[in-house]
N, C-alpha and C positions, 0 to 999 in steps of 0.2 A: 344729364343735367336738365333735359327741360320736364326727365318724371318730377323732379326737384319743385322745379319753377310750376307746373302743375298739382301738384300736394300742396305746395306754398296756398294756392291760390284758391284752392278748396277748400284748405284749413280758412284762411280769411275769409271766402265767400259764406260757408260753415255760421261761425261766428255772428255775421250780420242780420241773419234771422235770429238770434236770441238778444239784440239789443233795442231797447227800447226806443223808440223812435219818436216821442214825445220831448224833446228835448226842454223846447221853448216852455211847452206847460210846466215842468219838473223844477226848471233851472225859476225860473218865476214864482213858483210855490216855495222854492228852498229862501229863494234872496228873501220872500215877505214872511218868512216864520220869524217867530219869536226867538228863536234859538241864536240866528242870525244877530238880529239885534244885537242881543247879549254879545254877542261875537265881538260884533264891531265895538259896543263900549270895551269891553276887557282888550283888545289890542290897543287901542287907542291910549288906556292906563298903562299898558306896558309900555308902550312906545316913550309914554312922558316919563315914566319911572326909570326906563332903562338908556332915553334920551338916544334915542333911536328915531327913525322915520315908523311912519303906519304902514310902509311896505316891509321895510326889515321885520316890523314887528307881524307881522301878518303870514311871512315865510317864514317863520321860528316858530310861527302856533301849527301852522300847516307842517311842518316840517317835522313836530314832538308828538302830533296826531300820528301821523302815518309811522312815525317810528314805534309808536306802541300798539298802532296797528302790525307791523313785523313783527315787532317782539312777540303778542301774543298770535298772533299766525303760526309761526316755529315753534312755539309751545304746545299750540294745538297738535299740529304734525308729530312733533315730540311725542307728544299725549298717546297717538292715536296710534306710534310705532311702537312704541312700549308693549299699548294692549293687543296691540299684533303680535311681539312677540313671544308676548304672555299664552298666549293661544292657540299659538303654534308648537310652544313649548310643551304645553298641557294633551296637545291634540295627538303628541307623539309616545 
């Protein structure tokens, strides 16, 4: 159990060198992009269209983002086991 809890803790320590540590700048830069903007008008239209709050509508765009973030994630994977299998196939 504690090679467990040491692996664990490597794997996490691991990790913490490859994230970025600029948080404040990044998080600053994204809120004042244009993009953003945009963001917040179109949720705000859904919210009055869908007669919703600007939080519901805010966690339904976040929510349809990341879902087609998944989708096309597993499609990739999808993608990439195929041409593995294709190749493995081919290779024998």
């Amino acid at each position: 159990m504690e090679s467990i809890q040491l692996l664990n803790t490597a794997i996490i320590k691991s990790k913490e060198k490859k994230v970025n540590q600029s948080f404040e700048e990044r998080l600053n830069q994204v809120c004042n992009s244009p993009v953003i903007e945009i963001l917040n008008k179109c949720i705000t239209q859904y919210a009055e269209t869908q007669k919703i709050s600007r939080d519901q509508a805010a966690l339904q765009v976040v929510e349809a983002i990341r879902e087609l973030d998944s989708i096309w994630s597993d499609y990739v994977v999808m993608e990439g086991i195929d041409r593995l299998k294709n190749l493995l196939r081919n290779t024998h």
